[in-house]
N, C-alpha and C positions, 0 to 999 in steps of 0.2 A: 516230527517223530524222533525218539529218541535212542541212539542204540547206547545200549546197557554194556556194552564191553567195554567203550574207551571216558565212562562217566563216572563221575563219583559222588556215591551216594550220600547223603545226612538221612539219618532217621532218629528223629527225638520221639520218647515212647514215653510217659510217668505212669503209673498204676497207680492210682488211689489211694498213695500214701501222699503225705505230703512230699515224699521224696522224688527229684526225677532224676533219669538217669540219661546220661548221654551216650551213646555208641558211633565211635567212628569207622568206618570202613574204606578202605582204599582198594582201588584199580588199577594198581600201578602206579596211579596218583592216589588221593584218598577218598574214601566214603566216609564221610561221618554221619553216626547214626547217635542222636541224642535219646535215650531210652530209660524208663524207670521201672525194673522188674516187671514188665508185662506180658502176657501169654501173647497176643499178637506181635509185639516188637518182636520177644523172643525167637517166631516163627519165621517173622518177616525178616532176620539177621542171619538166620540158618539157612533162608531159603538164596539169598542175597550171597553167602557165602558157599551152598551147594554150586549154585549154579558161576560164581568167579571164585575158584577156590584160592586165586591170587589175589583176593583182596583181603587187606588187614583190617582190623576190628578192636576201636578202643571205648571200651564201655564206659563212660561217664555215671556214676552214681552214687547217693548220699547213703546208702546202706548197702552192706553184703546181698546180694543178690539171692533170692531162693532156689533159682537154678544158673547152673553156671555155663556157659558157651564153650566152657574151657573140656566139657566131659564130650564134647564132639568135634572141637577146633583148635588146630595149635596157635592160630597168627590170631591170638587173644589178648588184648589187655585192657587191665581195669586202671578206672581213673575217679578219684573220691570229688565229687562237684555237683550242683544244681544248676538245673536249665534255667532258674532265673537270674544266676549270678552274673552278669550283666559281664562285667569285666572278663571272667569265665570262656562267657560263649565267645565273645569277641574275640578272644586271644584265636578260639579255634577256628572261625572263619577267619582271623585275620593269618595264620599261619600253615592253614592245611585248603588245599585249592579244594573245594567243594562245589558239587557240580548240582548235586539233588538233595533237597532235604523232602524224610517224610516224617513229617510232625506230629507223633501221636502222644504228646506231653502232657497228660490230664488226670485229676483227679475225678471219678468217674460213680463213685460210690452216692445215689439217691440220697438214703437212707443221715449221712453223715452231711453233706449240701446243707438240709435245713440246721445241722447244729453249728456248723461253722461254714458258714458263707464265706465270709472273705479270704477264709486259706483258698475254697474254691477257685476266689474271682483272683490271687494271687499267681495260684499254679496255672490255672486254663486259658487267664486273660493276659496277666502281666508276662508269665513263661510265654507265651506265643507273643505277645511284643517286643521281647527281650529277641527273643531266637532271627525272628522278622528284618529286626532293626540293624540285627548282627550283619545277617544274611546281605541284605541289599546294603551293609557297608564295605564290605571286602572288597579287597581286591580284583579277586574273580569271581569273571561273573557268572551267576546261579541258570541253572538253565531249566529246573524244575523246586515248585514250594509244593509239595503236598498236604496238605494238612486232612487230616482225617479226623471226620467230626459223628455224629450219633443219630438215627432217625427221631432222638426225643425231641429232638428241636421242633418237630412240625405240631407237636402235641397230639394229645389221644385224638384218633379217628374214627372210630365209630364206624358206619358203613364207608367212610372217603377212604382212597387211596389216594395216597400223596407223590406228585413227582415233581421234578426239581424245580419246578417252578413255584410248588405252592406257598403260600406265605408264612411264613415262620413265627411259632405261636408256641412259645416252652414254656411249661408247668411246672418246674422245680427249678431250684437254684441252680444244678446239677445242668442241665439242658439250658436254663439262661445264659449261665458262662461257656458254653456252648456255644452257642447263637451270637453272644459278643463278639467271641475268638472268629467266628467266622464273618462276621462284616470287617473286623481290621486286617482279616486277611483278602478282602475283597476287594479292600479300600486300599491296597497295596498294589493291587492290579487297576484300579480304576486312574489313581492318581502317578504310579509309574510304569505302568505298565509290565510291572512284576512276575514273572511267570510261575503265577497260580494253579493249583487245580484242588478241588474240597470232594473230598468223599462220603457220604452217608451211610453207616453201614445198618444193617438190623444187629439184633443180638449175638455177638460172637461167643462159640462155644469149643471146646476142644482140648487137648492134652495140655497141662500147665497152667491150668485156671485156676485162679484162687477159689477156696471152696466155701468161706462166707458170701459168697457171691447168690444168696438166696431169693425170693420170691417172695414178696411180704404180702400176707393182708388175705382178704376173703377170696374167696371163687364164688363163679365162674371168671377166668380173665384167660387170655392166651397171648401168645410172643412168639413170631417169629424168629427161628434159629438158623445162624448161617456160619458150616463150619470152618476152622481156622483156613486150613489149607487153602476153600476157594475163596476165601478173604485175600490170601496173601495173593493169589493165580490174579484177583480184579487190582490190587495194589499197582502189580508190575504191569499190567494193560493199562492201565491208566497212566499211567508212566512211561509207558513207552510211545502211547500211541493218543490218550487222552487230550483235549483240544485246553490251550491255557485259558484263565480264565472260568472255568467252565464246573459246574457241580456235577460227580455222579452217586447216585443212588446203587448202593450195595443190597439186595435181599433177594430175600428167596419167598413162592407163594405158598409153601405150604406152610399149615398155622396147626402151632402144637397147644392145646389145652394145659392150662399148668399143673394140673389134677394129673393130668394123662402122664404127663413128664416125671412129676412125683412117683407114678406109680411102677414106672419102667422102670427110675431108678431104683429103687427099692427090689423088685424084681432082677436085675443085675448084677446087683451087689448083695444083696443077702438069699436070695432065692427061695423067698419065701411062699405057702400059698396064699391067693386071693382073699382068704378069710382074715391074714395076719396083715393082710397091706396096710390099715388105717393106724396098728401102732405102730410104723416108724414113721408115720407123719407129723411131723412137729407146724404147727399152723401158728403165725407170727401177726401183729397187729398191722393194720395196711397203714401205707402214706399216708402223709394229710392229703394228699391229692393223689389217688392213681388212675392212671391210666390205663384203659382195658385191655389196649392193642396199640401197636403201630402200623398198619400195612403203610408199605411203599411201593412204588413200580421202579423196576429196574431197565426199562428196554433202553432208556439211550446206553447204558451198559452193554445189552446184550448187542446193542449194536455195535459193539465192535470186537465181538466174537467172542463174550461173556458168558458162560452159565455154570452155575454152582454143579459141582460131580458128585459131592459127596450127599448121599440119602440123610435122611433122619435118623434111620436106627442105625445104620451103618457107623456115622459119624458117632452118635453116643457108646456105643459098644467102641468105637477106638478111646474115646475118651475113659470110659470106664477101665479099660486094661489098663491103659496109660496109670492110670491113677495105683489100680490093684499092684504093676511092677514099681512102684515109686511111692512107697509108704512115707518116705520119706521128706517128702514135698508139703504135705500138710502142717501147718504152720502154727505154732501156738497159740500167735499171734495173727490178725488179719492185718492187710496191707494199711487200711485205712480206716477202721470203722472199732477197733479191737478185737476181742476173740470171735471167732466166727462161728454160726450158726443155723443150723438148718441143713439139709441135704439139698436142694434143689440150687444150681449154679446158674448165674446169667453176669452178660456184662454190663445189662442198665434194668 
């Protein structure tokens, strides 16, 4: 078990740019958190500093950041560097005693995977071997590797639901480099005994999302959404409490139609009636491959006193206000794909 007051945490986070970004935090001693503009890192660094408001936080990253830690934290600072910069990461495990890393360094974007594969396999395979190699060479020793990886890995399901056992079968570059990152992180613990743990989440949604994060291609199809907050609630159980070695599964059972999603939001944000829903849907060409669904099971989670709080509507209506007080946040540019498009938000 892990207690979280006298640890220090790394969290490496990249968003789908090829940028990543690092965050360090300290406890006294230090957290670093490697992080690349991401709505989860974001939440997971906020929430890591609600709850130790003495710990310090130095953001690693290769671009100005879209939202800043600094509009809610003073023991802020920014650091310009990539998580694959070998030299880089080593300087910071080799000089800030780092107790936890959670590794959510990836480029994440389907759609962009099949046009450039090897940025993918660069940022999601070679940044977690980079980080990996840093980690288990310091000085001090690591006492948790989190890496948090995606349910695409398991490939579309169809009626199966998938738990951690099931065999790993990805359909897109995007979830391949996925699936890598996650045997060398396993191979970490098989051959040194590494103190691993891999998370799978379902689709994360919530305040601070990038908004080209769209839904390509035809219907009927649906996805599992699971909102940030009880992302970040299974993060730190896992973490604290989570067995090394060991995979958990993040989701939640209710399954939203993407038709249904579309139309909520559209009814949120423009409040329009029934009869005018169908023009703001903008309908986009599907994957070469998509996938319908992902179900996963989550009970070895809930086994250790796991379960999502926040509803469906609930969750979207925070996101949506979110978005309506923060006009701002919308980006000319998308993180990784270019301009962004379409109304309907997901993180795979």
């Amino acid at each position: 078990m892990i207690h979280l007051q006298t640890v220090c945490v790394c969290v490496c986070v990249c968003v789908c740019v090829c940028v990543c970004v690092c965050v360090c935090v300290c406890v006294c001693v230090c957290v670093c958190v490697c992080v690349c503009v991401s709505s989860s890192g974001s939440h997971l660094v906020c929430a890591l500093l609600t709850a130790r408001p003495q710990w310090r936080v130095l953001n690693l990253d290769v671009v100005r950041t879209l939202y800043s830690f600094s509009r809610d934290y003073s023991l802020n600072y920014i650091i310009t560097g990539d998580v694959c910069d070998q030299r880089l990461v080593s300087h910071l495990f080799n000089t800030e005693d780092i107790d936890v890393v959670f590794h959510l360094a990836a480029m994440t974007h389907v759609e962009t995977s099949y046009l450039c594969p090897s940025l993918f396999q660069r940022v999601n395979v070679e940044g977690t071997r980079v980080v990996l190699a840093a980690a288990r060479g310091a000085g001090h020793a690591l006492r948790r590797f989190v890496y948090v990886s995606t349910d695409e890995v398991y490939g579309g399901g169809g009626l199966q639901v998938f738990d951690e056992d099931s065999p790993l079968r990805p359909s897109n570059p995007y979830s391949a480099t996925k699936a890598a990152a996650e045997c060398l992180v396993q191979s970490y613990w098989d051959e040194y005994k590494f103190p691993v743990i891999v998370t799978r989440s379902n689709n994360v949604y919530g305040p601070r999302q990038y908004p080209e994060k769209h839904h390509p291609g035809l219907l009927p199809k649906s996805r599992h959404f699971l909102y940030v907050d009880d992302v970040i609630e299974a993060f730190l159980l896992v973490l604290a409490q989570g067995v090394v070695g060991g995979v958990y599964n993040m989701g939640v059972g209710h399954e939203v139609p993407i038709l249904q999603l579309a139309r909520e939001l559209v009814t949120m944000i423009q409040d329009v009636p029934e009869t005018q829903l169908s023009d703001w849907l903008d309908f986009v060409p599907d994957r070469p491959r998509l996938e319908l669904r992902y179900p996963i099971s989550s009970e070895k989670l809930r086994g250790l006193g796991w379960r999502p709080r926040v509803p469906w509507t609930e969750g979207l209506r925070r996101t949506v206000e979110w978005y309506k007080s923060n006009p701002d946040f919308w980006p000319g540019e998308s993180e990784d794909r270019g301009n962004g498009t379409g109304i309907i938000t997901s993180d795979s």
